[in-house]
ZAMARGU-4260 file (C-alpha; in steps of 0.2 Angstrom, whole numbers, plus 5000, padded with zeros to 4 digits):
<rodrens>
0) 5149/4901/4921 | 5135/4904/4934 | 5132/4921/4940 | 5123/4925/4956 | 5117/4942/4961
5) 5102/4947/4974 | 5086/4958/4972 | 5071/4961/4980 | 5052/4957/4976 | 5037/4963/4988
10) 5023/4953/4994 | 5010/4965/5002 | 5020/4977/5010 | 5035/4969/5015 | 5049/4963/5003
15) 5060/4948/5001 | 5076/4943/4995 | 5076/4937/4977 | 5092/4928/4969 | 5095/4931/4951
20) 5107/4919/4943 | 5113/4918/4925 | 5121/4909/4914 | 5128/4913/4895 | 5132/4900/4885
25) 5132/4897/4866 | 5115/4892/4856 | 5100/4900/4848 | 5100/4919/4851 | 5087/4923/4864
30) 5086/4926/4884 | 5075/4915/4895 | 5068/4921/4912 | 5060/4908/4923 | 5056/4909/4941
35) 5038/4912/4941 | 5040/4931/4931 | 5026/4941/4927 | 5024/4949/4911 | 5034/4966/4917
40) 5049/4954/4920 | 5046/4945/4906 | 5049/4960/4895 | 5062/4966/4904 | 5074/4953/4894
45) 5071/4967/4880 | 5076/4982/4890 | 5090/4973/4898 | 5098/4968/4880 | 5098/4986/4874
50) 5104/4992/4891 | 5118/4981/4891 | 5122/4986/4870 | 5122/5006/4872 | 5132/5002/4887
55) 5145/4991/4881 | 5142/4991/4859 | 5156/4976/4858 | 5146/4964/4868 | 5141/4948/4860
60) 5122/4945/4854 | 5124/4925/4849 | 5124/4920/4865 | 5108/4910/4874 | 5105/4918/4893
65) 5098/4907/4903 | 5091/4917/4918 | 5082/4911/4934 | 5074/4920/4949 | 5072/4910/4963
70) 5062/4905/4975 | 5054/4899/4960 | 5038/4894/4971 | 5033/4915/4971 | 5028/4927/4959
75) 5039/4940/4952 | 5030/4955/4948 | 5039/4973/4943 | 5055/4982/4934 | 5064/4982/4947
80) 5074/4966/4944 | 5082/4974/4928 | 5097/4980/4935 | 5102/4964/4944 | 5098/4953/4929
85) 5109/4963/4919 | 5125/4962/4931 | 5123/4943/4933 | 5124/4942/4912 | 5139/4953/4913
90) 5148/4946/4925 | 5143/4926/4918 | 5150/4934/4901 | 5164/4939/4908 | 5164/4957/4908
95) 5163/4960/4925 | 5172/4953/4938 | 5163/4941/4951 | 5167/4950/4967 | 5158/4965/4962
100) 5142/4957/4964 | 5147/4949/4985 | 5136/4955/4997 | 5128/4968/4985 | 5110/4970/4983
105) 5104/4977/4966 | 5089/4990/4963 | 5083/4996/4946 | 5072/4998/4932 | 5085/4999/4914
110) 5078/5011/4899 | 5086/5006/4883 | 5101/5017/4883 | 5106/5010/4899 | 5098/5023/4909
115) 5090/5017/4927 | 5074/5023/4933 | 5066/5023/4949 | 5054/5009/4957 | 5042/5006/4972
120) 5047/4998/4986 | 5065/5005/4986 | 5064/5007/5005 | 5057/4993/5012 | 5069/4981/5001
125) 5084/4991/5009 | 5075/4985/5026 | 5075/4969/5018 | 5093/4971/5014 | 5099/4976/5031
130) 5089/4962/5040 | 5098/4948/5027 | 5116/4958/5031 | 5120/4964/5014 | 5136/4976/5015
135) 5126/4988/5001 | 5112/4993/4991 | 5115/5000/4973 | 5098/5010/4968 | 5093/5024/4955
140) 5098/5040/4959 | 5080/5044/4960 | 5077/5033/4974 | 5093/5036/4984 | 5083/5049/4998
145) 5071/5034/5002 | 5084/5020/5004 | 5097/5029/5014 | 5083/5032/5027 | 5088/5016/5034
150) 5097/5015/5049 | 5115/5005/5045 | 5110/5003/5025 | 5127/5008/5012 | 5118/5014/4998
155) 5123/5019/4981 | 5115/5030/4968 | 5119/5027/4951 | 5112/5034/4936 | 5114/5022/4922
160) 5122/5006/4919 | 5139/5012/4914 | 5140/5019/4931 | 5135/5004/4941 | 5150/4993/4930
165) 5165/5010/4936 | 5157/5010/4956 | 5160/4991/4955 | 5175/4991/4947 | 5183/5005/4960
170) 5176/4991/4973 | 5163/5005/4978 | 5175/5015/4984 | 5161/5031/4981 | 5154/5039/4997
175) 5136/5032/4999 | 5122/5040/5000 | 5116/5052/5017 | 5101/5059/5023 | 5097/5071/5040
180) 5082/5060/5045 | 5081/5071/5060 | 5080/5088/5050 | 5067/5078/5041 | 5056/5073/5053
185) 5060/5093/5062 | 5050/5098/5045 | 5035/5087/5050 | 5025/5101/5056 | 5031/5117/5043
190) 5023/5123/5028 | 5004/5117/5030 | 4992/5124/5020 | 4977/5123/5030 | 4974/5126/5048
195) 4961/5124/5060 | 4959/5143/5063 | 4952/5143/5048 | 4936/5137/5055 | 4924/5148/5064
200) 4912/5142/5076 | 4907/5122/5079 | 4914/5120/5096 | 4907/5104/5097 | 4914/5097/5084
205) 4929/5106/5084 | 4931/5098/5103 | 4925/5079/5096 | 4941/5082/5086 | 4954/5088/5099
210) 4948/5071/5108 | 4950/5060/5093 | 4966/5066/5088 | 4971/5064/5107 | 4964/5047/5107
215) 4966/5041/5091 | 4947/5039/5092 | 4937/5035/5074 | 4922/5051/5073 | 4906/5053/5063
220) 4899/5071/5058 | 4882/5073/5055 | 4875/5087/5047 | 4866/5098/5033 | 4878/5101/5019
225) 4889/5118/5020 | 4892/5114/5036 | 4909/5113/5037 | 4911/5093/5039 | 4923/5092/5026
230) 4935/5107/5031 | 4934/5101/5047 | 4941/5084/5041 | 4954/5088/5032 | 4961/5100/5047
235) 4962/5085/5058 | 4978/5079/5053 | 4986/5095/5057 | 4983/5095/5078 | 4987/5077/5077
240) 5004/5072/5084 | 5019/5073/5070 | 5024/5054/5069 | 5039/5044/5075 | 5054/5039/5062
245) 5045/5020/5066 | 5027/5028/5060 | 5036/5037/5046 | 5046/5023/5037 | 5029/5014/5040
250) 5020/5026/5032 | 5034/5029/5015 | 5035/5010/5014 | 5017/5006/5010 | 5016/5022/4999
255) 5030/5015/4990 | 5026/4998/4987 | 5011/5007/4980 | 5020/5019/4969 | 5014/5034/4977
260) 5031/5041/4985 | 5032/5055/4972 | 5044/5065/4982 | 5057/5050/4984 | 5059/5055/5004
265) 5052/5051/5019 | 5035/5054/5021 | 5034/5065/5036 | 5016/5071/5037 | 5003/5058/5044
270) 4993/5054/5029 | 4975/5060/5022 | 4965/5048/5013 | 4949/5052/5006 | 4942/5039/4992
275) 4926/5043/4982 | 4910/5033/4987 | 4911/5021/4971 | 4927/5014/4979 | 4928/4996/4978
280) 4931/4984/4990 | 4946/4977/4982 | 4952/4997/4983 | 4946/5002/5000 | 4955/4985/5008
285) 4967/4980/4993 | 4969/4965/4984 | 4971/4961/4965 | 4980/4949/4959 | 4995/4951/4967
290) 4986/4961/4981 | 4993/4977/4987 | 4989/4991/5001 | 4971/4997/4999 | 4965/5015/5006
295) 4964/5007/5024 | 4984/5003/5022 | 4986/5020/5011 | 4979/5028/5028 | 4990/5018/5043
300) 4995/5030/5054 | 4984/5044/5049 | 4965/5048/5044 | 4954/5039/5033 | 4940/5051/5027
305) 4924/5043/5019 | 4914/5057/5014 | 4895/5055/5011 | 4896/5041/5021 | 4879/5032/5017
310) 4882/5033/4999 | 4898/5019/5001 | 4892/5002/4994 | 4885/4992/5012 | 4899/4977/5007
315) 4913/4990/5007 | 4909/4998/5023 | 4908/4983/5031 | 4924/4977/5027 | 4927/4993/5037
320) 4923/4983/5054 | 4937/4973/5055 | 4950/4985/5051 | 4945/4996/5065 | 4942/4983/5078
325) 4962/4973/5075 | 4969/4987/5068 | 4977/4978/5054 | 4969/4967/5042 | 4969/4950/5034
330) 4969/4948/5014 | 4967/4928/5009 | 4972/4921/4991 | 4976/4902/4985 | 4993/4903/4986
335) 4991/4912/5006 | 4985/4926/5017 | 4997/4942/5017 | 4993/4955/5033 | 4991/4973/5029
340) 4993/4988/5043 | 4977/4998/5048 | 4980/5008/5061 | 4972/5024/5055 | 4958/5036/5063
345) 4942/5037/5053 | 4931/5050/5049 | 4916/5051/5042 | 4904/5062/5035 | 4886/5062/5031
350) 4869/5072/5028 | 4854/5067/5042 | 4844/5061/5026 | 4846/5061/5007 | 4841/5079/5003
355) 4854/5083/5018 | 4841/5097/5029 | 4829/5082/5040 | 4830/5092/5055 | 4843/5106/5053
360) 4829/5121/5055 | 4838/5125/5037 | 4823/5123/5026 | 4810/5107/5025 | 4816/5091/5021
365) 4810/5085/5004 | 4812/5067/5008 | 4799/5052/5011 | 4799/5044/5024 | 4804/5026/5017
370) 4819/5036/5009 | 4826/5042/5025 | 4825/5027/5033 | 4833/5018/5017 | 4847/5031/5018
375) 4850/5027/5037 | 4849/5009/5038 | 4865/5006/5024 | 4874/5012/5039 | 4876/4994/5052
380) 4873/4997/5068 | 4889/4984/5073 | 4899/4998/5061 | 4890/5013/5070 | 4895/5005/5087
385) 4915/5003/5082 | 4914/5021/5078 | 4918/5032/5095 | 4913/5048/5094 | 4897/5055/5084
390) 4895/5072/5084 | 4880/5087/5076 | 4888/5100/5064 | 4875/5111/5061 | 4877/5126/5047
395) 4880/5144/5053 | 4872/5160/5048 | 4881/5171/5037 | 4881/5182/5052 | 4887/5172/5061
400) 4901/5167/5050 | 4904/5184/5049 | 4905/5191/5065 | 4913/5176/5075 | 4933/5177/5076
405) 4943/5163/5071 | 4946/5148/5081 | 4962/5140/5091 | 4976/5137/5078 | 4980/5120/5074
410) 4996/5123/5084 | 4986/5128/5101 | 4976/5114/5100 | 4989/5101/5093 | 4999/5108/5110
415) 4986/5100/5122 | 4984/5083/5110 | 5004/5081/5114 | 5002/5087/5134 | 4988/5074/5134
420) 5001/5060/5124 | 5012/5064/5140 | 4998/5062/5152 | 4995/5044/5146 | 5012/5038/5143
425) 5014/5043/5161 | 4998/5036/5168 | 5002/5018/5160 | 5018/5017/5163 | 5013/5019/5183
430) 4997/5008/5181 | 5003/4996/5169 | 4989/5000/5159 | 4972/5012/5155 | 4962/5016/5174
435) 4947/5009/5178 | 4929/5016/5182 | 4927/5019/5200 | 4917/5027/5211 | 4902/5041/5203
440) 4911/5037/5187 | 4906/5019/5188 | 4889/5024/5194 | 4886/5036/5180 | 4891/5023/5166
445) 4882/5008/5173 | 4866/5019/5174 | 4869/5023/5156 | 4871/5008/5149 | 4854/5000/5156
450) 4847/5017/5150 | 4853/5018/5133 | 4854/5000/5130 | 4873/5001/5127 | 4884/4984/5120
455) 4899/4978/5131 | 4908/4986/5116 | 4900/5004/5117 | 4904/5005/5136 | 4922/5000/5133
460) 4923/5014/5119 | 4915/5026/5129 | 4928/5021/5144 | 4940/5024/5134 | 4935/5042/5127
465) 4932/5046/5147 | 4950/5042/5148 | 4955/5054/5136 | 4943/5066/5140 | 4954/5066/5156
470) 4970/5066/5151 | 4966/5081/5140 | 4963/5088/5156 | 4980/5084/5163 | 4971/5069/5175
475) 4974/5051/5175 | 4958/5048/5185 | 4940/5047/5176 | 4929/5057/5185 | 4910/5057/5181
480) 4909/5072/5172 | 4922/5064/5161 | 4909/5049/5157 | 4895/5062/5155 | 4904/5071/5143
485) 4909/5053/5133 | 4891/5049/5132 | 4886/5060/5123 | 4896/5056/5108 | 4888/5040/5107
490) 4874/5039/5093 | 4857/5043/5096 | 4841/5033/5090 | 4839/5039/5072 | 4856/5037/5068
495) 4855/5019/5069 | 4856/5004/5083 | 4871/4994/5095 | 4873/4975/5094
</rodrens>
């Protein structure tokens, strides 16, 4: 007979349903997988053999499996079809019965003794699950946190084999799995190692990042190393908002998919991402093959960090413009395009030239002139001009260092980002939208955009960092000194041009 159980493949970072039928009859000894398989799936006929043997050591080897995954038009890739393979040989062989596979979806990578280990992509398959109207997901143990996140999902956990054959026969009478998603996303702010009190002194750049996080506004520091750009960075995730349960299964579903869910949960902290400048293109926006989430998906609903910023390939950083115009971006292959999030705040960092002191007052620049303009110009001016806020970080005195106290904490500050969330929320939901420019405010930016030769795109961004400028303020109007303040985050002369 034909058996017929369900799985799930991904492509990109959502997942589709996959059927697995498969049949034992008599022949030559061997087990065939068609349906497009890629060579994890292919060996995965080994594993599920000796799964199937240590499990149950009476069952039959002289038997030809045929085994088919279909829609045979898409590539299979992954471990994660072992369990359901194995269930639609036992059941087609007649030692299981056929109910035990309705309205189940299977989840699992066998070990030879029948063991299950964990997958990627455990969670957004149980989405996948739920949308398609399965009554239950049966998953490793080590993946149950993950897929019982979501909302109206029956999962199971099982350890092995053995145990997936007893909840089927008991008609999975077992309790599935729970998690406290609200207890989980109450933790979302507890137990972070670094803070912004940590940093003494750069009021400047310690106010570009209050409006960034308030804005979700991309920023640039410039300055001599030693200056603090990189703390400064890494502490921005902590005044930023803690995210939504949408933003956080978001977030754990692409860093699933991409195997980097080691805790198994929900990832509840908005995520830091900060690649080394010989990053690829294929790894900053993904691809490969069967492409997957680069750093710019890896970063969706948090940072992206590019330190040293002039020292990323010009290609790469280019396929940065997109990305942080839509939001989202657009991976094309022969067999079709897949769409990848990108909703994430960039920060850069870099040094005014390549010896990093051109104008600091911190000791003479070694650099010739040719080099420094080399250094500048890999930086685009159309990138430069999608980037909002571009801010000095000059390097304090020991002395200084010394004898300043520490700064706001993270919490202080992140306690006006949230008031300023409020303030907006409010604002659009009585205008239907951002405010305009009116009055001095419209005066002041036209005058500064005939005077500093801005692009239709740099008074929009500014506009837009007025607006939050004033709602950090507690002020759904824009006044002028609103707009004064957003203009002088825009770039100067030698840090590049506008459209």
């Amino acid at each position: 007979m034909i058996a017929t159980t369900y799985t799930c493949a991904h492509e990109g970072v959502d997942s589709y349903v996959v059927r697995a039928e498969a049949r034992v009859t008599k022949g030559i000894p061997r087990v065939v997988i068609v349906g497009l398989p890629d060579t994890a799936v292919r060996e995965g006929q080994e594993r599920v053999r000796a799964a199937i043997r240590a499990t149950l050591a009476d069952f039959p080897t002289s038997n030809q499996i045929v085994v088919n995954l279909s829609p045979a038009s898409r590539r299979k890739a992954g471990a994660a079809f072992d369990l359901a393979i194995a269930m639609a040989i036992l059941v087609s062989a007649g030692r299981c019965k056929a109910r035990a596979l309705d309205g189940t979806l299977f989840l699992g990578e066998l070990g030879l003794d029948g063991g299950l280990r964990a997958v990627p992509g455990a969670l957004p398959a149980t989405v996948a699950a739920v949308a398609n109207h399965f009554a239950r997901v049966v998953v490793p143990s080590s993946n149950a946190t993950e897929a019982a996140i979501v909302e109206g999902a029956r999962v199971h956990a099982v350890g092995s084999l053995a145990e997936v054959l007893e909840l089927a026969e008991s008609g999975y009478a077992a309790e599935p799995a729970s998690v406290d998603v609200d207890r989980l996303l109450g933790a979302a702010g507890d137990g972070s190692p670094i803070d912004l009190a940590e940093v003494r002194g750069q009021a400047a750049a310690r106010r570009a990042l209050e409006i960034a996080a308030a804005g979700h506004h991309h920023v640039l520091m410039v300055g001599p190393p030693g200056s603090g750009k990189t703390m400064l960075a890494r502490r921005l995730p902590t005044v930023l908002s803690p995210p939504s349960l949408a933003e956080a299964i978001e977030t754990t579903s692409i860093h699933s998919i991409a195997g980097l869910n080691r805790t198994g949960g929900l990832i509840v902290r908005r995520p830091f991402r900060a690649p080394h400048h010989t990053t690829s293109g294929a790894g900053m926006v993904g691809g490969g093959r069967v492409p997957g989430p680069g750093e710019i998906s890896l970063a969706h609903n948090g940072v992206l960090f590019l330190d040293e910023l002039p020292e990323f390939a010009p290609s790469v950083l280019n396929q940065l413009r997109e990305p942080l115009e839509d939001r989202q971006l657009t991976i094309s292959r022969a067999r079709g395009s897949l769409q990848f999030p990108a909703a994430f705040m960039l920060v850069g960092a870099m040094n005014p030239c390549p010896c990093g002191f051109y104008a600091t007052g911190v000791k003479s620049c070694t650099c010739a002139e040719s080099a420094i303009a080399r250094y500048r110009t890999r930086l685009s001016g159309p990138l430069l001009d999608r980037i909002d806020l571009h801010v000095h970080v000059p390097r304090l005195e020991f002395s200084e260092l010394a004898t300043r106290a520490a700064g706001e904490s993270s919490a202080q500050v992140r306690g006006r980002v949230d008031a300023a969330w409020r303030v907006r929320r409010q604002a659009c939901a009585a205008a239907g939208g951002a405010a305009a420019l009116v009055g001095t405010a419209r005066s002041l930016m036209a005058r500064a955009a005939g005077a500093m030769s801005l692009s239709a795109r740099s008074v929009a961004r500014s506009t837009a960092v007025a607006q939050t400028i004033a709602y950090l303020a507690g002020r759904a109007e824009i006044e002028a000194a609103d707009v004064a303040e957003a203009l002088q985050y825009r770039p100067g002369a030698d840090l590049g041009g506008h459209d």
